[in-house]
TORKELUM-120934 format. One line per field, with one value per residue: x, y, z of N, C-alpha, C in turn; residue in one letter. Coordinates in nm, 3 decimals, decimal comma. Layout:
! TORKELUM-120934
n_c1 <- X:...
n_c2 <- Y:...
n_c3 <- Z:...
ca_c1 <- X:...
ca_c2 <- Y:...
ca_c3 <- Z:...
c_c1 <- X:...
c_c2 <- Y:...
c_c3 <- Z:...
res <- a:...
END
This chain:
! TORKELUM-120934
n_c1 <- 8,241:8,607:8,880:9,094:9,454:9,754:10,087:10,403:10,687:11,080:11,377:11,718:11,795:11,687:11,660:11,627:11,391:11,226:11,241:11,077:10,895:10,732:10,725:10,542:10,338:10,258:10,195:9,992:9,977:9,944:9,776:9,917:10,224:10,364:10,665:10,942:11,213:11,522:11,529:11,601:11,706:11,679:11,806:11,816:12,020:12,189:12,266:12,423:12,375:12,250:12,239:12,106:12,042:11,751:11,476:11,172:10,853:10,487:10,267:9,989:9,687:9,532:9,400:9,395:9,589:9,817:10,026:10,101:10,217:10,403:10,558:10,655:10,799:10,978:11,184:11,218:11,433:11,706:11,770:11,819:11,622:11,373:11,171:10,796:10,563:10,161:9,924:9,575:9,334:9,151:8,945:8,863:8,814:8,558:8,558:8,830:8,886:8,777:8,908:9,159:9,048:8,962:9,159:9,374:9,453:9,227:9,136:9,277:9,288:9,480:9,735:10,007
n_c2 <- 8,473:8,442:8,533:8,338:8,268:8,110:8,173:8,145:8,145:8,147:8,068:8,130:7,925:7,715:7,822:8,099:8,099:7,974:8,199:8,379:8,320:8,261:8,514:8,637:8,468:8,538:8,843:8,790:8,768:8,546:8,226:8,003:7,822:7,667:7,480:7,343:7,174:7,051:7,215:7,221:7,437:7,607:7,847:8,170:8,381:8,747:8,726:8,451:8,093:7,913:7,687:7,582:7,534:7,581:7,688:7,635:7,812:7,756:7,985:8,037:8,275:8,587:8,756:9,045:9,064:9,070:9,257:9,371:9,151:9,085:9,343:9,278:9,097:9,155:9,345:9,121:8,930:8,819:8,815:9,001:9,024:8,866:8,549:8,600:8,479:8,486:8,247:8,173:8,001:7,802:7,603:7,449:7,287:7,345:7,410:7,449:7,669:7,829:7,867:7,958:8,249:8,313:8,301:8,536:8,863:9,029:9,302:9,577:9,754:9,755:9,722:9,870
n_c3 <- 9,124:9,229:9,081:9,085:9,062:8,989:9,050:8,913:9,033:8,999:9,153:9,319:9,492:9,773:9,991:9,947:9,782:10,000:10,223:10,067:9,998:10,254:10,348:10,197:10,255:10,489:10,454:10,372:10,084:9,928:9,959:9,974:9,968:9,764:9,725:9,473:9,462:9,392:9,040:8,702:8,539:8,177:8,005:7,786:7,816:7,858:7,590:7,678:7,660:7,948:8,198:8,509:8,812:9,035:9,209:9,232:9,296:9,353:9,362:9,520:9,493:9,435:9,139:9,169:9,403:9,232:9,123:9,367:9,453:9,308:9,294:9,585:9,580:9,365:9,574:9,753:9,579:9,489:9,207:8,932:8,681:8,829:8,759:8,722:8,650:8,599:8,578:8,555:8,735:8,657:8,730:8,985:9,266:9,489:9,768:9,781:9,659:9,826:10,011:9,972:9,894:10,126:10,320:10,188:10,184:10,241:10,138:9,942:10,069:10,317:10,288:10,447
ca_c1 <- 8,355:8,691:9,020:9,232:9,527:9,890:10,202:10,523:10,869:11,193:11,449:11,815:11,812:11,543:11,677:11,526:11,222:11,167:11,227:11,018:10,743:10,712:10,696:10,404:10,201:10,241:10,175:9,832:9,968:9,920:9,700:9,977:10,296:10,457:10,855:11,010:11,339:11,602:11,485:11,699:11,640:11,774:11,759:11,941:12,045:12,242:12,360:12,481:12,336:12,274:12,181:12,143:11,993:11,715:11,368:11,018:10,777:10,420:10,188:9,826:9,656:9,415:9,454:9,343:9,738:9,926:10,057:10,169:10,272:10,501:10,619:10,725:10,885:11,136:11,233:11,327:11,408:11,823:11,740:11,769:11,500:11,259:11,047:10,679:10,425:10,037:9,877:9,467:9,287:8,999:8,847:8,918:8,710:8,497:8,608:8,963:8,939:8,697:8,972:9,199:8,999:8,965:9,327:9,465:9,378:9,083:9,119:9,457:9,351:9,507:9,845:10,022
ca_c2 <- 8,386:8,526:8,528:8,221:8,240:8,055:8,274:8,082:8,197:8,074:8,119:8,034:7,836:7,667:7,949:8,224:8,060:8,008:8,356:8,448:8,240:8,294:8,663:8,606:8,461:8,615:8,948:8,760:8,795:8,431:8,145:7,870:7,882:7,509:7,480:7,252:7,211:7,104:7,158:7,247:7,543:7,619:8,008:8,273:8,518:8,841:8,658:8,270:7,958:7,885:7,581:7,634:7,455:7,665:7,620:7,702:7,862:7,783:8,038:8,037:8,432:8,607:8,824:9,142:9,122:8,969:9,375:9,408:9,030:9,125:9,449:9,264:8,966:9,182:9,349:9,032:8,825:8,831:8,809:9,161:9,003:8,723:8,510:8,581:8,503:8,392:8,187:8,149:7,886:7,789:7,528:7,428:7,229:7,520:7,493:7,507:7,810:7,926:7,886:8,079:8,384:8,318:8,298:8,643:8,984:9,045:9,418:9,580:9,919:9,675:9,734:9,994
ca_c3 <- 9,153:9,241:9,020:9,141:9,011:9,040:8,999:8,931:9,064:8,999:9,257:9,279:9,606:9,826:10,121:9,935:9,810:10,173:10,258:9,995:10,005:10,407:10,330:10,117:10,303:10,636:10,475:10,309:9,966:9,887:10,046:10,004:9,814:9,707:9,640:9,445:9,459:9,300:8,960:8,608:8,437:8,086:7,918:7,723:7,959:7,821:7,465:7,665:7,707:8,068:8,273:8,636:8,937:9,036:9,290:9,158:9,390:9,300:9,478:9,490:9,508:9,358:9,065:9,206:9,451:9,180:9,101:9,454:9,464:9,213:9,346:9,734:9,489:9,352:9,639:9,786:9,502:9,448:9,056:8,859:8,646:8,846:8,685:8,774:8,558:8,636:8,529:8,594:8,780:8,522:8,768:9,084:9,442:9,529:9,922:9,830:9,608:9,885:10,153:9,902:9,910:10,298:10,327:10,162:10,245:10,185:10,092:9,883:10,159:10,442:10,259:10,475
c_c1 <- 8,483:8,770:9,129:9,362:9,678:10,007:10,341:10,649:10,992:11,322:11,607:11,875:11,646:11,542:11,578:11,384:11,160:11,139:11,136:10,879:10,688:10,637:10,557:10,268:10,185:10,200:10,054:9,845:9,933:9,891:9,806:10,083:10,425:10,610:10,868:11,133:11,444:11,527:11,625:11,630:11,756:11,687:11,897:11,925:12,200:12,376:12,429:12,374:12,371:12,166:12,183:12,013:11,906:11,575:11,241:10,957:10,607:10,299:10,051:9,714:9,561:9,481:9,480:9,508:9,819:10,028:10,155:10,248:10,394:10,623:10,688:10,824:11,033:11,186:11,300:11,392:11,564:11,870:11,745:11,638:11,476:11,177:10,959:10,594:10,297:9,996:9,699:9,434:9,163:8,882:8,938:8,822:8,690:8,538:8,754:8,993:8,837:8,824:9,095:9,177:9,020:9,068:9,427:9,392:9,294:9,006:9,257:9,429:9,393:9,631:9,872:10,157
c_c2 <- 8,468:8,468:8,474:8,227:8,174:8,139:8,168:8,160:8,079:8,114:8,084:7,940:7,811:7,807:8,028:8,199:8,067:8,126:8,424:8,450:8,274:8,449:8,667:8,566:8,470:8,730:8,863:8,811:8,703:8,363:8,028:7,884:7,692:7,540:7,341:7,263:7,068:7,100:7,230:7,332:7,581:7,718:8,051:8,374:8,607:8,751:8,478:8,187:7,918:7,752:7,531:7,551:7,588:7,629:7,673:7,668:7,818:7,867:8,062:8,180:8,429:8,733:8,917:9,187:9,099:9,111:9,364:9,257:9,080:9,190:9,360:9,140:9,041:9,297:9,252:8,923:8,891:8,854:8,944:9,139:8,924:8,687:8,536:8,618:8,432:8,319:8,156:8,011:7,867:7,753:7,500:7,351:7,375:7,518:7,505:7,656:7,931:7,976:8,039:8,225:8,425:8,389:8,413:8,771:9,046:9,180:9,513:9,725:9,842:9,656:9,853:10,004
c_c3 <- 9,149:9,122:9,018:9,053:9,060:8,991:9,041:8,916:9,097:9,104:9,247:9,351:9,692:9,924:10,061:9,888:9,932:10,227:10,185:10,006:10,157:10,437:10,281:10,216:10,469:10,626:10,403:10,170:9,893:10,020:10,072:9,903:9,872:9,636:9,597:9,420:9,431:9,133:8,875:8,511:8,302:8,029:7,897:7,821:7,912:7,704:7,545:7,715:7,873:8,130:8,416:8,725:9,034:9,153:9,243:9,299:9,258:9,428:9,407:9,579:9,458:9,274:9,103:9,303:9,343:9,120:9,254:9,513:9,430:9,284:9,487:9,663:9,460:9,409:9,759:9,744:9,450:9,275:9,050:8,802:8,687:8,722:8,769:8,723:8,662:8,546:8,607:8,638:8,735:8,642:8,871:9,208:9,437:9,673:9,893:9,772:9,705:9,998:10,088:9,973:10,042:10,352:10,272:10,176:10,168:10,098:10,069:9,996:10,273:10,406:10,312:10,369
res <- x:x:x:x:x:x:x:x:x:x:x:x:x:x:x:x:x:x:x:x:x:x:x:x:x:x:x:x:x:x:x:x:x:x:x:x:x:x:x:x:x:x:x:x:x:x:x:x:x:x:x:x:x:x:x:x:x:x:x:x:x:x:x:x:x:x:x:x:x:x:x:x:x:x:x:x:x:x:x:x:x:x:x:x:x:x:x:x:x:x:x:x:x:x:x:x:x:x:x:x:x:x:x:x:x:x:x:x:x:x:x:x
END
């Protein structure tokens, strides 16, 4: 069984989610990537209290890119630090985590 996993990114507008998310899965880094938008995020960020209007990306990969996920994230991700953690997919419909697999490139030597 493969490595489903969901990687959530926070963004600071829907625009670049879009841009982001688009990127993703045109280069077959993710099978499907869900925005929500507007949401309200609250963190410490360099010593203040901040509360900022923000868009969560949820993208659905496999573990095995979630390194080079990463890596194309924060080159286009306006953030110094992004959020982008995973999180595993325990259980899931076996055709959707089949389409998954289907759905991202199938081999990391198909990264030029």
């Amino acid at each position: 069984m493969m490595d489903a996993i969901a990687v959530l990114i926070t963004t600071p507008s829907q625009e670049s989610a879009e841009k982001i998310g688009r990127h993703l899965v045109e280069n077959r880094l993710a099978a499907c990537v869900n925005l929500i938008s507007p949401l309200t995020s609250i963190f410490r960020w360099e010593g203040h209290l901040c509360i900022e209007s923000e868009s969560l990306m949820i993208v659905k990969t496999e573990r095995r890119l979630f390194d080079r996920l990463a890596e194309t994230v924060c080159k286009l991700h306006p953030y110094r630090v992004p959020e982008i953690i995973a999180l595993p997919i325990l259980e899931g419909w076996p055709d959707y985590l089949n389409w998954i697999k289907d759905s991202v490139c199938p081999s990391t030597s198909e990264f030029v």
